[in-house]
C-alpha positions in Angstrom: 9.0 11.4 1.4 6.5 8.9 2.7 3.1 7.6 1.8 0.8 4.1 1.0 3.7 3.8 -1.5 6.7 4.2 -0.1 9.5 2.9 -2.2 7.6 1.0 -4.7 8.7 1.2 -8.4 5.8 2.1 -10.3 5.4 2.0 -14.6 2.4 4.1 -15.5 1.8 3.7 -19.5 -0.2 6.8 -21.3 1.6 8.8 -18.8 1.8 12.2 -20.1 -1.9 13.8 -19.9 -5.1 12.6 -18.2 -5.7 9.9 -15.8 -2.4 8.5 -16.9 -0.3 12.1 -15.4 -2.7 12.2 -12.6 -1.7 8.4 -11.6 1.8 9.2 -11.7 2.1 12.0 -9.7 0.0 11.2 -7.2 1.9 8.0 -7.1 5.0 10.3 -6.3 3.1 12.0 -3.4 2.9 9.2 -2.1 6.4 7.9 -2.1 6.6 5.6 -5.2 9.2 6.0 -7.4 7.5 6.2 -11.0 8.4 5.7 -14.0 6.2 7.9 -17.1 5.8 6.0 -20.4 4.8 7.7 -23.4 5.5 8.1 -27.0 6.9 11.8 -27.3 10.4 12.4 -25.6 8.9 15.7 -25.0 5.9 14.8 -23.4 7.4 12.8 -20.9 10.2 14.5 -20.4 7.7 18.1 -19.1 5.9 15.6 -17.2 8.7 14.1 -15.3 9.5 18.3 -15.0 6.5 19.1 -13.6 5.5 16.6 -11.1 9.4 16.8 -9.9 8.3 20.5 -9.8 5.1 19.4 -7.5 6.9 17.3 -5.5 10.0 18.2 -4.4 12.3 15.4 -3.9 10.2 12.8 -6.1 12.1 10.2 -8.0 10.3 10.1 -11.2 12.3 9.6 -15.1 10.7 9.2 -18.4 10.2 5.4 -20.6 9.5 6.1 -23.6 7.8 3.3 -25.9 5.3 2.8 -28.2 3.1 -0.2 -26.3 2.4 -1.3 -29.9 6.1 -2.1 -30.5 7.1 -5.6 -29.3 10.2 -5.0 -29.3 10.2 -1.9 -27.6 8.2 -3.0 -24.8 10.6 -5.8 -24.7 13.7 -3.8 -24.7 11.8 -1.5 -22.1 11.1 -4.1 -19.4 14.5 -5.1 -20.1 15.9 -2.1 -19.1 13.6 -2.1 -15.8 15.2 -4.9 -14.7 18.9 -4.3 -15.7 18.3 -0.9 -13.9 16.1 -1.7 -11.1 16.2 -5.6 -10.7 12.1 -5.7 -10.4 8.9 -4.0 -11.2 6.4 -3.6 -8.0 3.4 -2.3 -10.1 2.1 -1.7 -13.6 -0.5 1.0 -14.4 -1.6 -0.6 -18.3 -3.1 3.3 -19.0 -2.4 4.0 -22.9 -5.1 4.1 -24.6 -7.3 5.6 -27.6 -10.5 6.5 -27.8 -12.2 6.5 -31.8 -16.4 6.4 -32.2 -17.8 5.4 -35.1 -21.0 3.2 -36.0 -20.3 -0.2 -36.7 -21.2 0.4 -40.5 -18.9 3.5 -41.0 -15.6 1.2 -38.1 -12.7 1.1 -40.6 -10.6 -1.8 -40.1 -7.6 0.9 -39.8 -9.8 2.1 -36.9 -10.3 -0.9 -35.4 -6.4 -2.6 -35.9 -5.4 1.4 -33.5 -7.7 1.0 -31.0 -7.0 -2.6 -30.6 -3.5 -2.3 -30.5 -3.2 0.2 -28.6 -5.9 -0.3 -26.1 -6.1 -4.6 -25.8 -2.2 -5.9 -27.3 -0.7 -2.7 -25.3 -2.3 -3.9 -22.3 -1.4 -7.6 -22.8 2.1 -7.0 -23.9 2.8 -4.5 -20.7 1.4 -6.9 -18.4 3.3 -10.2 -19.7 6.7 -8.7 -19.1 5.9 -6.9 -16.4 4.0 -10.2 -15.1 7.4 -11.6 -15.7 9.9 -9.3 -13.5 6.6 -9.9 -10.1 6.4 -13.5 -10.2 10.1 -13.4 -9.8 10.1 -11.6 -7.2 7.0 -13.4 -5.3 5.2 -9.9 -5.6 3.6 -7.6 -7.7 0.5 -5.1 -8.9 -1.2 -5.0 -12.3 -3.5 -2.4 -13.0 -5.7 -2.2 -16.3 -7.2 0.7 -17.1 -10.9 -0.3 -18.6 -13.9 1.5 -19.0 -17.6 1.8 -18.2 -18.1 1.0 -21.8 -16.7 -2.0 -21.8 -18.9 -3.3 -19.0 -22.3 -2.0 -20.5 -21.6 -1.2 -24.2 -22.3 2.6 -25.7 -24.1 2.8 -28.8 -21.4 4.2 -31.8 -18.4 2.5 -29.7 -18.2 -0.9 -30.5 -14.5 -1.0 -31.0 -13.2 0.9 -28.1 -16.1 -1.4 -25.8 -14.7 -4.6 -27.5 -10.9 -3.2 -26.5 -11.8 -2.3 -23.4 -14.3 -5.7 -22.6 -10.7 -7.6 -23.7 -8.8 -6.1 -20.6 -11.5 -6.8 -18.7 -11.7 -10.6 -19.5 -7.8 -10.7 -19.7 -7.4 -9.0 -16.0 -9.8 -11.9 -14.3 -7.7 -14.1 -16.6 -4.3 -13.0 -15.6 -5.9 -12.7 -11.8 -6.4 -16.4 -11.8 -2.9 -16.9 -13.4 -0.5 -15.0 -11.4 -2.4 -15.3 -7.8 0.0 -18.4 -6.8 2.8 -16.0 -7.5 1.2 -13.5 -5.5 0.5 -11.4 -8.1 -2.4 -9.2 -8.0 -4.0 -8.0 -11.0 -6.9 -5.8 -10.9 -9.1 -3.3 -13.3 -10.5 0.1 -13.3 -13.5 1.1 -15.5 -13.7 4.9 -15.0 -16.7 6.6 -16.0 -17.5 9.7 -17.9 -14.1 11.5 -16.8 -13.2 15.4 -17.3 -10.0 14.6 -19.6 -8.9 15.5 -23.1 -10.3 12.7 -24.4 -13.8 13.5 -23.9 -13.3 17.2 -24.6 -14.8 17.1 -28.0 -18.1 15.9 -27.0 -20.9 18.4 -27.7 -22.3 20.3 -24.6 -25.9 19.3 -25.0 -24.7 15.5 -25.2 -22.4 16.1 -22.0 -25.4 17.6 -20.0 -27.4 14.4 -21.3 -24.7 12.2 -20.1 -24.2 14.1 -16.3 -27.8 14.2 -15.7 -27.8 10.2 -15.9 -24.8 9.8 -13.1 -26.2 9.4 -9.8 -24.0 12.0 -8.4 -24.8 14.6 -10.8 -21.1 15.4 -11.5 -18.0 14.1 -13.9 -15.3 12.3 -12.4 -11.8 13.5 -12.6 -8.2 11.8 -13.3 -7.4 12.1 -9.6 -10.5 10.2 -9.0 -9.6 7.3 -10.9 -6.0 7.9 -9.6 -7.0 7.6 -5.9 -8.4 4.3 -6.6 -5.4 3.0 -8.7 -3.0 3.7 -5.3 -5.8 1.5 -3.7 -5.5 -1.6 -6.0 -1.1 -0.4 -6.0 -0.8 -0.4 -2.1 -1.0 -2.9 0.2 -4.1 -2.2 1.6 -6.1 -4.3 -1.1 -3.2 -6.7 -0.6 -6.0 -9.1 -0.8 -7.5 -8.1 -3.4 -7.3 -9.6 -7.0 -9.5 -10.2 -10.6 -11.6 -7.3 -9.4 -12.8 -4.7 -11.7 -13.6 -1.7 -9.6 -16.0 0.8 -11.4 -15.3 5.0 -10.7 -18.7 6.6 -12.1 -20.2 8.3 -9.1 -23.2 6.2 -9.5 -23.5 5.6 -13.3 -24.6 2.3 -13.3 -26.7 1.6 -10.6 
């Protein structure tokens, strides 16, 4: 097995559905060895099955961690290294997605998104940050979002979680670069996943009919671009936050 990845070590948080399975296995196609973190044993464990199923031959094993948890994202990264003695890239994917006007955000609401989508992220990306400056080497990926570049009226939460990875990937960007550390973003636009299942038909046409391309995005969309900013062909590249919205914004 060969491919734009061939033999890196790859932890994709959130990994079990959405653009978070559709980063990992198309991170096995292309010859990484990945590594699916998720909350439910189960989960992870059938989607280790099935991409191992999809591609014969992949090396690909279940981590599963609450990104929330300190100390399980310690005792996580700490079992990366033992293990594997390094960590070549980090997809920072886990996330939530709750809407509520700002008069009705709960402060339970906001403490989940936060922590799932903002501390996750940081706490992922210190220890991983950790294991690549080590090695003089190293990819951090952060998902983001389209909302948290522009703002969506009824998401101030998830737009304030999602504008914190933003400003902490051009912040960790300008740390790690001496150590040759890359750290990059994603903001995916509107994106066929479960999360966004729930929205109402009329609203989705609204939505479609302002993207320039006249289309939603899918998970493999946002995963093609995520083995871009992994592989060494944007070995150059760093503190970028590259937006996948067919046209949303422009």
């Amino acid at each position: 097995m060969s491919g734009l990845l061939d033999g890196k070590l790859a932890l994709v948080t959130g990994a079990g559905r959405g653009i978070g399975f559709a980063t990992a296995l198309a991170f096995a196609r292309n010859g990484a060895r990945v590594l699916l973190n998720g909350r439910s044993v189960e989960r992870a464990a059938e989607a280790a099955k099935l991409i191992c199923e999809t591609v014969p031959g992949a090396d690909v094993r279940p981590l599963v961690f609450d990104v929330t948890d300190s100390g399980a994202v310690k005792l996580a990264f700490s079992e990366v290294h033992k293990e594997y003695q390094g960590l070549d890239i980090l997809v920072n994917n886990a996330g939530v997605l709750k809407d509520a006007l700002v008069g009705m955000a709960s402060e339970q609401m906001f403490q989940e998104v936060m922590g799932v989508n903002l501390s996750g992220t940081f706490k992922c990306a210190q220890f991983a940050a950790r294991l690549m400056a080590r090695a003089g080497s190293g990819s951090i990926i952060n998902i983001s979002s389209i909302v948290g570049r522009y703002g969506n009226a009824g998401q101030s939460v998830y737009a304030a979680s999602k504008a914190g990875v933003i400003g902490l990937t051009l912040s960790l960007a300008k740390e790690l670069a001496p150590a040759n550390v890359r750290v990059n973003a994603i903001a995916p636009g509107f994106i066929e996943t479960d999360m966004i299942a729930s929205v109402p038909e009329e609203k989705r046409r609204a939505i479609i009919d302002g993207i320039k391309m006249g289309k939603m995005g899918t998970a493999e969309d946002v995963a093609n671009a995520a083995i871009f900013l992994g592989s060494e062909l944007s070995s150059y590249v760093t503190g970028q936050v590259l937006g996948v919205d067919g046209g949303m914004t422009i």
